[in-house]
C-alpha positions in Angstrom: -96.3 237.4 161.8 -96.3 236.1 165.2 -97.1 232.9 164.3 -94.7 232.6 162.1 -91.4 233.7 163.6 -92.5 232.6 167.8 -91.9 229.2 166.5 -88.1 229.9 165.5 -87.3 231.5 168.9 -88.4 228.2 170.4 -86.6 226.1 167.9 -83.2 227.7 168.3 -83.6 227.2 172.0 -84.6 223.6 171.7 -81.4 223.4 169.3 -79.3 224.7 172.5 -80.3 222.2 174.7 -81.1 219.3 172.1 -78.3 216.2 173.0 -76.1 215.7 169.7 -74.9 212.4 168.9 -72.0 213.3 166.6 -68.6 215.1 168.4 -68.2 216.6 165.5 -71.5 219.0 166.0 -71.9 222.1 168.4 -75.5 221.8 169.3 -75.2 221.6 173.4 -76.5 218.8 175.3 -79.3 218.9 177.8 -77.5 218.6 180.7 -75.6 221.7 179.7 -78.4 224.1 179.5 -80.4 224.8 182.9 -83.7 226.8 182.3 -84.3 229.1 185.4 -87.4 228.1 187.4 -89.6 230.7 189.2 -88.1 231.7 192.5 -84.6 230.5 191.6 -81.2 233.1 192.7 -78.7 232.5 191.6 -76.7 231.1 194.4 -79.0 228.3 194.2 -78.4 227.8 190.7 -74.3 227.7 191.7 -75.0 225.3 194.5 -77.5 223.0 192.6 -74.8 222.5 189.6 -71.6 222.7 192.2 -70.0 226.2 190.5 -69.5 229.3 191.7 -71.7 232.5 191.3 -68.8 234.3 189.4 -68.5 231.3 187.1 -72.4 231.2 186.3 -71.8 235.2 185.6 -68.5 234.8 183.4 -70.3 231.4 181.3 -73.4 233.4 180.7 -72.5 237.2 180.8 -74.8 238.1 182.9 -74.9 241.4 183.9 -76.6 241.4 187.1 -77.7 238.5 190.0 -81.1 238.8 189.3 -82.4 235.9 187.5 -85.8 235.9 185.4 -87.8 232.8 184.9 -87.3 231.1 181.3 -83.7 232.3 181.1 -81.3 229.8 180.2 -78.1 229.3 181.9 -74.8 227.3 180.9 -73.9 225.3 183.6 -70.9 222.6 183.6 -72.4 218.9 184.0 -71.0 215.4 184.0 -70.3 213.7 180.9 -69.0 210.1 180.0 -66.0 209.5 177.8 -67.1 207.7 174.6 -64.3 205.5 171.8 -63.2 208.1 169.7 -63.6 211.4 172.0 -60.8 213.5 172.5 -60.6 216.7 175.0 -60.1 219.3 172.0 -63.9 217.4 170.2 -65.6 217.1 173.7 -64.7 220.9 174.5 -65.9 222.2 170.7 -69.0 220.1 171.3 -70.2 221.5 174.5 -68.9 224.8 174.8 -66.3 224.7 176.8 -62.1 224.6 176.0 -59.6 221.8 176.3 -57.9 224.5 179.4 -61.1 224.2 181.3 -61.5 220.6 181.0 -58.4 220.0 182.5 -58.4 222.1 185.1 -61.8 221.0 186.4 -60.7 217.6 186.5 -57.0 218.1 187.6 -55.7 216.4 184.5 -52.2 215.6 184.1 -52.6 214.7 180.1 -55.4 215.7 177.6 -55.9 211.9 176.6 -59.1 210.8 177.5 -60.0 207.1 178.2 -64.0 206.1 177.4 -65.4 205.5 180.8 -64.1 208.6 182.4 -66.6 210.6 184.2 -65.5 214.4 183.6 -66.9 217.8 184.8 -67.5 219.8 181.6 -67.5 223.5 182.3 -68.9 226.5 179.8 -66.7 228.7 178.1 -66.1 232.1 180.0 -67.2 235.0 178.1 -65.2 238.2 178.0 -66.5 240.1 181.0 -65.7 244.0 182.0 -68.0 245.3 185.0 -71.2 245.4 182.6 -69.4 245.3 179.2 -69.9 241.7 177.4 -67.7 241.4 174.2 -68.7 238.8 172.1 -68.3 236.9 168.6 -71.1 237.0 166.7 -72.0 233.1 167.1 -71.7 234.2 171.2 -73.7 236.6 170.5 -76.4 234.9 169.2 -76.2 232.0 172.2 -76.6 235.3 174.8 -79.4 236.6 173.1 -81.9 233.7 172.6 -81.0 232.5 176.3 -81.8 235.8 177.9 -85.5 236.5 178.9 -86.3 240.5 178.5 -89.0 241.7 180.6 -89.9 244.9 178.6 -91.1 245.2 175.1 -89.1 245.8 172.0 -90.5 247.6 169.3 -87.1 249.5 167.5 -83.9 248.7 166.5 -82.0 251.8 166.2 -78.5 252.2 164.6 -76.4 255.3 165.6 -72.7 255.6 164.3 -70.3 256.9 167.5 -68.1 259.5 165.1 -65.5 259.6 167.6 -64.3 257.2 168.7 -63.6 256.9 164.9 -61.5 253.9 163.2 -58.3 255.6 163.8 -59.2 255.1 167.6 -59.3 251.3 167.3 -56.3 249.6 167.6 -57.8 246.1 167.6 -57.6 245.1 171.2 -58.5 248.2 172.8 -62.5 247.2 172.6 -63.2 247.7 176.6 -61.3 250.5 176.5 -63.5 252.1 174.2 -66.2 251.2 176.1 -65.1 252.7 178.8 -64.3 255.8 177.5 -67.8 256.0 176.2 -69.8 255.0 179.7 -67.2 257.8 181.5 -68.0 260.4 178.7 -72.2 259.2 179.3 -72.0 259.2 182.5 -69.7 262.5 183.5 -70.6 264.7 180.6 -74.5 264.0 179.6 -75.4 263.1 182.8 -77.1 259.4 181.5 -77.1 256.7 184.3 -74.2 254.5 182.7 -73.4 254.0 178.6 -76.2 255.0 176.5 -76.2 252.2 174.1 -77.1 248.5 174.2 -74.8 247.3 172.0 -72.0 248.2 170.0 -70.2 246.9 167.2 -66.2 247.4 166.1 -64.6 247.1 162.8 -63.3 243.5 163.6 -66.7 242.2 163.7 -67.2 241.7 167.9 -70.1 242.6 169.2 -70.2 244.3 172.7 -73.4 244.3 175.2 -73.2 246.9 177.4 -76.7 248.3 178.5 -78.5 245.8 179.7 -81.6 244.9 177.5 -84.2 245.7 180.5 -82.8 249.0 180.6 -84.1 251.2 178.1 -81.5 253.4 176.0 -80.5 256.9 176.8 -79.7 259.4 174.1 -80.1 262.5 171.9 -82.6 260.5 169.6 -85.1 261.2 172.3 -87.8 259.5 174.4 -90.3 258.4 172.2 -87.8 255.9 170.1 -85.7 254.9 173.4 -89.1 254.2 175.1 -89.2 250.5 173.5 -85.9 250.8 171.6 -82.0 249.0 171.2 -79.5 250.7 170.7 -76.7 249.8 168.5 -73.8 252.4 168.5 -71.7 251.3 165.1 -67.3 252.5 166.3 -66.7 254.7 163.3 -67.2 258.2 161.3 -69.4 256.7 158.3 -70.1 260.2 157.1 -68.8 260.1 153.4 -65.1 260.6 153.1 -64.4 259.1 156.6 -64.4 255.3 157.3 -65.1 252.8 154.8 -66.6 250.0 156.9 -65.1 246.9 156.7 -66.3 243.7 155.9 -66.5 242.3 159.4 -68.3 245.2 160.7 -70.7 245.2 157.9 -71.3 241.4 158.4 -71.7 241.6 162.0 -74.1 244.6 161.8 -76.7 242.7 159.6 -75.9 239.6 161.3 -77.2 241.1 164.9 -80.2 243.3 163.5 -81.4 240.3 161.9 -81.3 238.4 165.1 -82.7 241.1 167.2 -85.4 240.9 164.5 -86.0 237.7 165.2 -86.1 237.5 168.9 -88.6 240.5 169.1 -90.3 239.2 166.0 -90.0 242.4 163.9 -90.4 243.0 160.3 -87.7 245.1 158.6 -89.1 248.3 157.9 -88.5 252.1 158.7 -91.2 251.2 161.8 -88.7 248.5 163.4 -85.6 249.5 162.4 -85.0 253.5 162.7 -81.6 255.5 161.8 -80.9 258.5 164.2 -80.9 260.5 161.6 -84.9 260.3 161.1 -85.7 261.8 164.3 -85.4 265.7 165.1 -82.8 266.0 167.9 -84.4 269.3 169.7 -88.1 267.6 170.1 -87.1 264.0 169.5 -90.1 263.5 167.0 -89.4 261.0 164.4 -89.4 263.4 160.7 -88.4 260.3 158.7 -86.8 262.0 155.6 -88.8 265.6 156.3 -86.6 267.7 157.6 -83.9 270.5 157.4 -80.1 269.4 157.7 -79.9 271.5 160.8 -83.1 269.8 162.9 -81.4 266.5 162.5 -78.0 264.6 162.6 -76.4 262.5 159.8 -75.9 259.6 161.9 -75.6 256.5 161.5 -73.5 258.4 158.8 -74.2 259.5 155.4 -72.6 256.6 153.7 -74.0 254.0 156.0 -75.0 250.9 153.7 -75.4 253.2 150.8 -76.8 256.3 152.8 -79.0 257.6 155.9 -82.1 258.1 154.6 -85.5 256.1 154.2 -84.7 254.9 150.5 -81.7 254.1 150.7 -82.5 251.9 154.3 -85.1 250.2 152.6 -82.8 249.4 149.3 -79.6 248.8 150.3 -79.9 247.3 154.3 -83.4 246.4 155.1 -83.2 243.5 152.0 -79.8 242.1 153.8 -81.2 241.8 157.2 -84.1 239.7 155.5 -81.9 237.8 153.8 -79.8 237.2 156.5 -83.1 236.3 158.8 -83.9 233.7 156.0 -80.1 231.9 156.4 -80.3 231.4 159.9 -84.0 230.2 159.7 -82.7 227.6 156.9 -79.6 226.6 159.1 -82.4 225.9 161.5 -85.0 223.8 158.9 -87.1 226.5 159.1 -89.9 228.4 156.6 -88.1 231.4 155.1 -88.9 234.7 156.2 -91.2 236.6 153.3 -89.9 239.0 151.4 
């Protein structure tokens, strides 16, 4: 299997820093993608591209200084006006907005003329402290340019129960988040927010833990050990939420890129429901096991239910599914079935 999906991971960052000779496409050019080099900080990264450390941080949510080698950075470069270009096309093509462009060049109009020499900066990503809140095509550009230093072996998905849907308001995502890392943090006693990643009903994904931490968490030691987890804002219990459609979408749409990156086959080995794992010894009991020794999460109507069957009937076959689209988008061998 390695062979097979290694070679994907490469291609999708190749596609990031492959130079497009269309405006109209969103692949980014070389010059915007810096691959970090053994012994690099990055302060030297700032200086060698003439931006700031907080700009480098913002671009890339990064959620600490520390740089690992083979992580890629967006960094703003110099680019040529060509007949035809226009701010809005340049800023959709590299990453970056129309704002930025003409700020970092101190433009008094958005016309362009070809022949100008501008400074094309990356988009800023929405940053608070450690909490990264992302689309899902953001999402996907911050996980196959970060390097992770420890293995991955589980994808676990956990619903939060409270804070429930009736607690989103629809802009009130960092707030969430930080109701969550306090509640961590003051009332279990975990180091900061238990959970790598969370998704909301609106379909943003927010990365919180960082991915070289493992997870904290009632599911226990022996699934955090070389685990992600996703916490999933609502009460999918039956009777409670009915997920919505963006939700649902982004769900898949991450697991199956997590799947990728780590190169793991959907199954009840590589992605696990809290549910499956007694809470008092933190042994995984899969489907064997009293209602009391385990919890219902990630909800009893989560993609058709919370047990083994109904994971590999009604989820697992999405997530492959949704592996084999991005893989095509990408000219790629589909992933089996």
């Amino acid at each position: 299997m390695k062979e097979l999906i290694t070679p994907v991971i490469l291609l999708i960052c190749s596609l990031f820093s492959a130079f497009a000779q269309t405006v109209h496409t969103l692949d980014f050019d070389s010059d915007n993608i810096y691959e970090v080099q053994p012994g690099d900080s990055l302060s030297e990264v700032a200086k060698k591209f003439d931006t700031t450390e907080e700009e480098l941080i913002q671009a890339n949510g990064l959620q600490s200084t520390a740089l690992l080698a083979g992580q890629k950075l967006k960094v703003p470069f110099l680019y040529e006006v060509q007949m035809k270009d226009t701010i809005g096309r340049v800023a959709e093509r590299y990453g970056s907005t129309a704002e930025l462009i003409k700020n970092a060049n101190k433009l008094s109009s958005p016309l362009l003329q070809p022949g100008m020499i501008i400074k094309i900066p990356p988009k800023k990503l929405a940053m608070q402290g450690t909490h990264i809140l992302m689309t899902k095509e953001e999402f996907k550009e911050w996980l196959f340019n970060s390097k992770i230093s420890r293995k991955i072996a589980i994808i676990q998905h956990h619903h939060t129960w409270r804070p429930s849907y009736a607690h989103f308001k629809g802009n009130n995502h960092f707030q969430l988040l930080n109701s969550m890392e306090h509640f961590h943090k003051s009332k279990m006693g975990w180091k900061t927010i238990a959970q790598n990643i969370t998704t909301f009903p609106d379909g943003k994904i927010a990365v919180s833990r960082p991915f070289n931490m493992t997870p904290e968490g009632s599911i226990g030691a022996i699934a955090n050990a070389e685990g992600i987890t996703i916490e999933n804002v609502g009460n999918f219990n039956a009777g409670n939420d009915v997920m919505t459609k963006e939700q649902k979408d982004a769900i898949i749409y991450v697991t199956a890129l997590l799947c990728l990156k780590f190169n793991l086959i959907p199954s009840v080995d590589s992605i696990t429901y809290h549910h499956w794992w007694r809470y008092k010894t933190g042994e995984r009991v899969l489907d064997n096991a009293k209602d009391y020794e385990v919890k219902s999460c990630p909800g009893t109507a989560f993609f058709g239910g919370n047990c083994t069957k109904s994971a590999q009937k009604y989820f697992y076959p999405l997530v492959v599914q949704k592996m084999n689209e991005i893989k095509k988008q990408l000219h790629h061998q589909p992933f089996p079935e």
